[in-house]
ChimeraX commands (.cxc) that place a marker at each C-alpha (Angstrom):
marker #1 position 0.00,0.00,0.00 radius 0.5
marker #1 position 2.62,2.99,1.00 radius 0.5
marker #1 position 4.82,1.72,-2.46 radius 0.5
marker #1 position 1.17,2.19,-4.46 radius 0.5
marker #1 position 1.09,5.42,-2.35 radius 0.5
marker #1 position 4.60,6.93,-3.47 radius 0.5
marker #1 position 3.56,5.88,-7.25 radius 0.5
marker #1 position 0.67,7.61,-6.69 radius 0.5
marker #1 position 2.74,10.52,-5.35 radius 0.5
marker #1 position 4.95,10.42,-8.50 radius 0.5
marker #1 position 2.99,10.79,-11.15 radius 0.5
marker #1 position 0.80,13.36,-9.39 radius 0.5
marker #1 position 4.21,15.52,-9.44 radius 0.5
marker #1 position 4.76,14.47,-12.97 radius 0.5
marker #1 position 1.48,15.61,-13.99 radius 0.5
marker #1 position 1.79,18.85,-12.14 radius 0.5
marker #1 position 5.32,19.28,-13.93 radius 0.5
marker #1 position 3.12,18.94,-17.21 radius 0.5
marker #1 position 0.87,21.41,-15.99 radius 0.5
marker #1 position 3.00,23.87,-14.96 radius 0.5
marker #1 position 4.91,23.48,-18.55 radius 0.5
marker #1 position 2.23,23.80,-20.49 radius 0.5
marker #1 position 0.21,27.15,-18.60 radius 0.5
marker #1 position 3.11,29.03,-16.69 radius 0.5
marker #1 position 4.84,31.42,-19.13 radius 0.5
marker #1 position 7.23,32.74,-17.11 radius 0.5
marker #1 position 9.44,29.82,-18.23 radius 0.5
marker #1 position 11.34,30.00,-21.92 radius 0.5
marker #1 position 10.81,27.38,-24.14 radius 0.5
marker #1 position 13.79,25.38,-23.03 radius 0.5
marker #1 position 13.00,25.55,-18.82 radius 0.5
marker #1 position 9.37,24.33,-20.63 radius 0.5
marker #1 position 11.18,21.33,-22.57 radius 0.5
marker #1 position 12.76,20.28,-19.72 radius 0.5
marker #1 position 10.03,20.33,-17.05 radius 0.5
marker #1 position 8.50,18.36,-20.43 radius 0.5
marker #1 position 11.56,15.83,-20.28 radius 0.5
marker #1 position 11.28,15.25,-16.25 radius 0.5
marker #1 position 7.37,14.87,-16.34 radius 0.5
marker #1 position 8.02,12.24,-18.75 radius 0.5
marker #1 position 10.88,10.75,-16.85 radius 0.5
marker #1 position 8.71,10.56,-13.60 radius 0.5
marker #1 position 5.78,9.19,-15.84 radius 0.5
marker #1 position 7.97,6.36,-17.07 radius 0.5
marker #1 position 9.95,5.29,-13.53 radius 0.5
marker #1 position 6.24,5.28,-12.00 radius 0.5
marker #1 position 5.31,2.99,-14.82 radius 0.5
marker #1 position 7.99,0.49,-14.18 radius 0.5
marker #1 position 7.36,0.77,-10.48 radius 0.5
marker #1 position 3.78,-0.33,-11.10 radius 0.5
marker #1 position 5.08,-2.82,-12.98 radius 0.5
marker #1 position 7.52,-4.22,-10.52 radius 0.5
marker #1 position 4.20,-3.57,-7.72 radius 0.5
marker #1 position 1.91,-5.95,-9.75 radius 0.5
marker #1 position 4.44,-8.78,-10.43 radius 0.5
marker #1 position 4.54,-7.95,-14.34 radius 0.5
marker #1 position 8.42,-7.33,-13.33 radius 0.5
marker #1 position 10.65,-8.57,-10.78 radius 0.5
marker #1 position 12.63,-6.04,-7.98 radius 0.5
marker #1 position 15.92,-6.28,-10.21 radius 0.5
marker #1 position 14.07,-5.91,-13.92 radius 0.5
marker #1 position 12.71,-2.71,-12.58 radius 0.5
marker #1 position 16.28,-1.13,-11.56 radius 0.5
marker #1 position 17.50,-2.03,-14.99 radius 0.5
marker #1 position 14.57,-0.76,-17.20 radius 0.5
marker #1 position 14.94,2.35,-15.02 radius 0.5
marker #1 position 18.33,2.69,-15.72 radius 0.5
marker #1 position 17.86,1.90,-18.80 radius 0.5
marker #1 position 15.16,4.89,-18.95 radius 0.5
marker #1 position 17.35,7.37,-17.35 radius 0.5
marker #1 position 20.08,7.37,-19.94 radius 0.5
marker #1 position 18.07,9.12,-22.64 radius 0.5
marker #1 position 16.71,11.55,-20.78 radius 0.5
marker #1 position 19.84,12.74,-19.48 radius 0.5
marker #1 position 21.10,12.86,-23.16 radius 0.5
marker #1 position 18.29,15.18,-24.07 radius 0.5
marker #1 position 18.81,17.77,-20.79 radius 0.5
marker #1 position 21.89,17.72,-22.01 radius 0.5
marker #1 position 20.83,19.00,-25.29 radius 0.5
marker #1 position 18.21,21.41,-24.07 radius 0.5
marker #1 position 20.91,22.86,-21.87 radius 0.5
marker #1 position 23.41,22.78,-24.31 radius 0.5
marker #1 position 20.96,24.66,-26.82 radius 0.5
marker #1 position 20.03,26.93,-24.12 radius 0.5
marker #1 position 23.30,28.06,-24.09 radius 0.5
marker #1 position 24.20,28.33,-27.63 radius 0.5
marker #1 position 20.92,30.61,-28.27 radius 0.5
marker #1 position 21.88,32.79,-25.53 radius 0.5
marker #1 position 25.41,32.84,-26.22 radius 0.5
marker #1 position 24.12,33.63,-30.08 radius 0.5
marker #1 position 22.00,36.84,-28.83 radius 0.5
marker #1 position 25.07,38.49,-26.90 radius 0.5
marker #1 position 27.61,38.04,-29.49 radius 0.5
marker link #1:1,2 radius 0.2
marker link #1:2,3 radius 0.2
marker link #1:3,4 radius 0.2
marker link #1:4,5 radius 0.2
marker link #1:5,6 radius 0.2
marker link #1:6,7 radius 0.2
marker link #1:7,8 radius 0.2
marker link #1:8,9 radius 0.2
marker link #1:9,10 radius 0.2
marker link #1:10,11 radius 0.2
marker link #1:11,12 radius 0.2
marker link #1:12,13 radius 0.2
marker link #1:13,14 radius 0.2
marker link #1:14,15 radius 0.2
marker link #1:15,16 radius 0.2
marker link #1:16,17 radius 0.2
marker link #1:17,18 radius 0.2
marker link #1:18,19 radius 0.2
marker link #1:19,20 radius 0.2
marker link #1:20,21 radius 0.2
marker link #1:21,22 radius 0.2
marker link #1:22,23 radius 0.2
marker link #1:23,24 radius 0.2
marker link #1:24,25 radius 0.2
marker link #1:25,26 radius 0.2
marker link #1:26,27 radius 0.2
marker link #1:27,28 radius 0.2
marker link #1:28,29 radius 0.2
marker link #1:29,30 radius 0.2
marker link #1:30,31 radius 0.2
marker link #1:31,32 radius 0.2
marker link #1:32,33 radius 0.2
marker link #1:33,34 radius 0.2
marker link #1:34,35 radius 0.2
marker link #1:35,36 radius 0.2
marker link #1:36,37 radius 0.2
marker link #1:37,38 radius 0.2
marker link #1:38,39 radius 0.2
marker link #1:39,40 radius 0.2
marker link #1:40,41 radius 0.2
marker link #1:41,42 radius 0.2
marker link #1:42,43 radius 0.2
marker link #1:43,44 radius 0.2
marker link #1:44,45 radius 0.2
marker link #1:45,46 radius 0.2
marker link #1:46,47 radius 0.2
marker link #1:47,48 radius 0.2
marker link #1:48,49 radius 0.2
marker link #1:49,50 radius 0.2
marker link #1:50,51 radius 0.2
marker link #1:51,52 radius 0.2
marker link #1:52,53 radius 0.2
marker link #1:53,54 radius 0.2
marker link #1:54,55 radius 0.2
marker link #1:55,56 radius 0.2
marker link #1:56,57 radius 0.2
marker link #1:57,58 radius 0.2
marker link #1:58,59 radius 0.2
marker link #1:59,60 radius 0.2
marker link #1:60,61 radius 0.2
marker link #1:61,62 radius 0.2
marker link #1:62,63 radius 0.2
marker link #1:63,64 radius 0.2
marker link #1:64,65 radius 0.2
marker link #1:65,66 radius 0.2
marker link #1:66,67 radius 0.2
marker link #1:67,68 radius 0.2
marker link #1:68,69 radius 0.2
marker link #1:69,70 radius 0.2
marker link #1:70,71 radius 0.2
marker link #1:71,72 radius 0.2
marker link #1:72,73 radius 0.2
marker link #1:73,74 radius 0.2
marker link #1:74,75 radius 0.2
marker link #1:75,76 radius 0.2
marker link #1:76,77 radius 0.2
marker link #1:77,78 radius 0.2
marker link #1:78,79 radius 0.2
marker link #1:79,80 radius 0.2
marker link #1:80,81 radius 0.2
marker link #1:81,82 radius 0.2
marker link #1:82,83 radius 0.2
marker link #1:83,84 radius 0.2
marker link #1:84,85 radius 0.2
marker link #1:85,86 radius 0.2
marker link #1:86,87 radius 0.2
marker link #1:87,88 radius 0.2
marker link #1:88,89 radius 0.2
marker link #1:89,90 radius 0.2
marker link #1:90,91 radius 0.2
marker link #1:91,92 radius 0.2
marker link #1:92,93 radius 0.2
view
């Protein structure tokens, strides 16, 4: 029940992330990409932890799908943040 609970918990933020992406303006389209990027993270790694809750996966299948998850989204902060600073660094030159 409290590991259903945290999942729960999870993709509540995730979907708030979402939200707050897609009505907030405040943020510029790259801080928006990459609250877009974690939501979906969070989405995925609750996902797998249902999975792992309702036997479809076992404790150590989880760990490496979610590993497995996290390397891709890492690679593509990395390129919001990297073209974050190229546009910037583009407008002051």
């Amino acid at each position: 029940m409290l590991q259903l609970t945290g999942t729960l918990g999870i993709v509540l933020l995730a979907l708030g992330l979402l939200d707050i992406a897609r009505s907030v303006h405040r943020f510029t389209r790259f801080g928006r990409e990459a609250l877009v990027c974690v939501a979906s993270y969070l989405l995925m790694a609750a996902a797998v932890r249902m999975g792992v809750l309702f036997g479809w996966l076992d404790q150590e299948q989880g760990r490496v799908v979610n590993g497995m998850l996290a390397i891709p989204f890492v690679v593509i902060l990395a390129q919001v943040v990297w073209l974050r600073h190229e546009v910037n660094g583009r407008e002051n030159a």
